[in-house]
Every structure is written in structure tokens, then in C-alpha cells.
N, C-alpha and C positions, 0 to 999 in steps of 0.2 A: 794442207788446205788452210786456207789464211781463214779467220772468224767467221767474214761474210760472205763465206762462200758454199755455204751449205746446201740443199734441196730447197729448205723453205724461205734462201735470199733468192736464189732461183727464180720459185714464184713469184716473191714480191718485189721482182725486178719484171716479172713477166716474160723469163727468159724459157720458161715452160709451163704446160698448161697446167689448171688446177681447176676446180668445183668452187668458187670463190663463194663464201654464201652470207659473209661480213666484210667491211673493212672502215676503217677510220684513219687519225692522225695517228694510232695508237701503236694498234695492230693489225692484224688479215686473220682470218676463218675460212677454212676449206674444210672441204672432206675428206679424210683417208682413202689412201690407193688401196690399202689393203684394211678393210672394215673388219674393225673384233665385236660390232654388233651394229644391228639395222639401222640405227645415226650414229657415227661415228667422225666428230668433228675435231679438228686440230685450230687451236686459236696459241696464234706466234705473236708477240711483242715484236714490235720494228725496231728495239734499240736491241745493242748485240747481247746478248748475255750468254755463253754456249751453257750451264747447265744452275740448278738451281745452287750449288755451291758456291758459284761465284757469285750471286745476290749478293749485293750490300744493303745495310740498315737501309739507307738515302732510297734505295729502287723495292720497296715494298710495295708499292702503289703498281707497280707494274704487274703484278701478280696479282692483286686486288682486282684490277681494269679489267685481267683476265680474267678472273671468277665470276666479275659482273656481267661482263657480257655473254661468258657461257650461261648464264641464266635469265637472261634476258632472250636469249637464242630458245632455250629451253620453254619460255614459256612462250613466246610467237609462234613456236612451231606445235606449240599445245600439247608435250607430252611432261612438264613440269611438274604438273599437281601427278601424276602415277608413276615419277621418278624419273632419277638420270645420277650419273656417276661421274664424277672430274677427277684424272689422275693427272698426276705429274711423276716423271721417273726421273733419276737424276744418276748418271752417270754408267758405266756399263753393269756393274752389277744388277744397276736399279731398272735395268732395260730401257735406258736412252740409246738410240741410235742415232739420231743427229741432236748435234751439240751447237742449239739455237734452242733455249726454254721455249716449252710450248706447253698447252694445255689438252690433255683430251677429253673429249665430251661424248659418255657412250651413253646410249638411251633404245627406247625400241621395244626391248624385250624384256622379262625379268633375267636381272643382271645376276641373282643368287647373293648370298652371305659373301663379305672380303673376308682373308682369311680364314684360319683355322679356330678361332675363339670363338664364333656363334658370330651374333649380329651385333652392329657397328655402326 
């Protein structure tokens, strides 16, 4: 499978459907097919990157762009101020399964403590 050829070039070619609920010159925002809580949004940079590994110094801003808008998403949608969680997974151990960085944005419900150290 060549770089751009992933699920979420897919979408943002419009070659299948998606929940689009962002988009800019940047990136695209949809919603997950398969929701791990009651918002559960995916925010994809449109430049190729498949996992956070391959970031370079130069492409920090992309990831930035991403955290900004997941929280700008966050607070429009009014559940900001009673929380929301942004993961990023990077590679199969880290539970990436498509290999295009993206961001998720879960919210909704209480999300519970990350890990096992207490709160974080």
C-alpha cells in the first residue's frame, strides 16, 4: 500500500464516506466508525506522515495545528471546560492501525485515570 493510500486518504479524496465535522487547508475531522466514547473524533493532517516516528523537527507545527483544533472542536461543541482526552498511537505496539498520523479526540463521558500511576 503506497503512503497515500490509507482509509483516511480515502476520505479526503472523497473516495468514501465519512462524518466530516472539520476541515481546512491543513487538515480533515471526522468521527470514528468505531467510537471508544460518545465523541470520538479523528483529526488527519493532509501532508503524508504514516506515524508519529517519522515526524521531523521542520513538521512540528503539524501536530500543533492538530491539538489546536482538537480544542477549539472541544470547546464549540461545549464539552471543553468538563474535559476531553487527545491520544496519538504511534505504530503497532502503540495501537496505530492506519499509518497516516492522526489525532483522537474522545470526550462525552468520564474518561477515568490514564494508566496505572493515579492521575495524570
Amino acid at each position: 500500500m503506497s503512503s497515500n493510500d490509507t482509509i483516511f486518504h480515502k476520505i479526503m479524496r472523497r473516495e468514501i464516506p465519512a462524518d466530516i465535522v472539520y476541515e481546512d487547508e491543513h487538515m480533515i475531522a471526522f468521527r470514528d466508525i468505531a467510537p471508544q466514547a460518545p465523541v470520538h473524533v479523528l483529526f488527519v493532517p493532509k501532508v503524508d506522515i504514516a506515524t508519529l516516528d517519522d515526524l521531523q523537527p521542520s513538521q512540528a507545527g503539524v501536530v500543533g495545528r492538530l491539538a489546536v483544533a482538537a480544542a477549539d472542536y472541544a470547546r464549540r461543541e461545549g464539552f471543553a471546560e468538563s474535559g476531553y482526552r487527545i491520544v496519538m498511537n504511534c505504530n503497532d505496539d502503540g495501537g496505530q492501525t492506519v499509518f497516516q498520523i492522526h489525532l483522537h479526540l474522545l470526550a462525552g463521558a468520564p474518561l477515568g485515570h490514564f494508566g496505572v500511576a493515579g492521575r495524570s
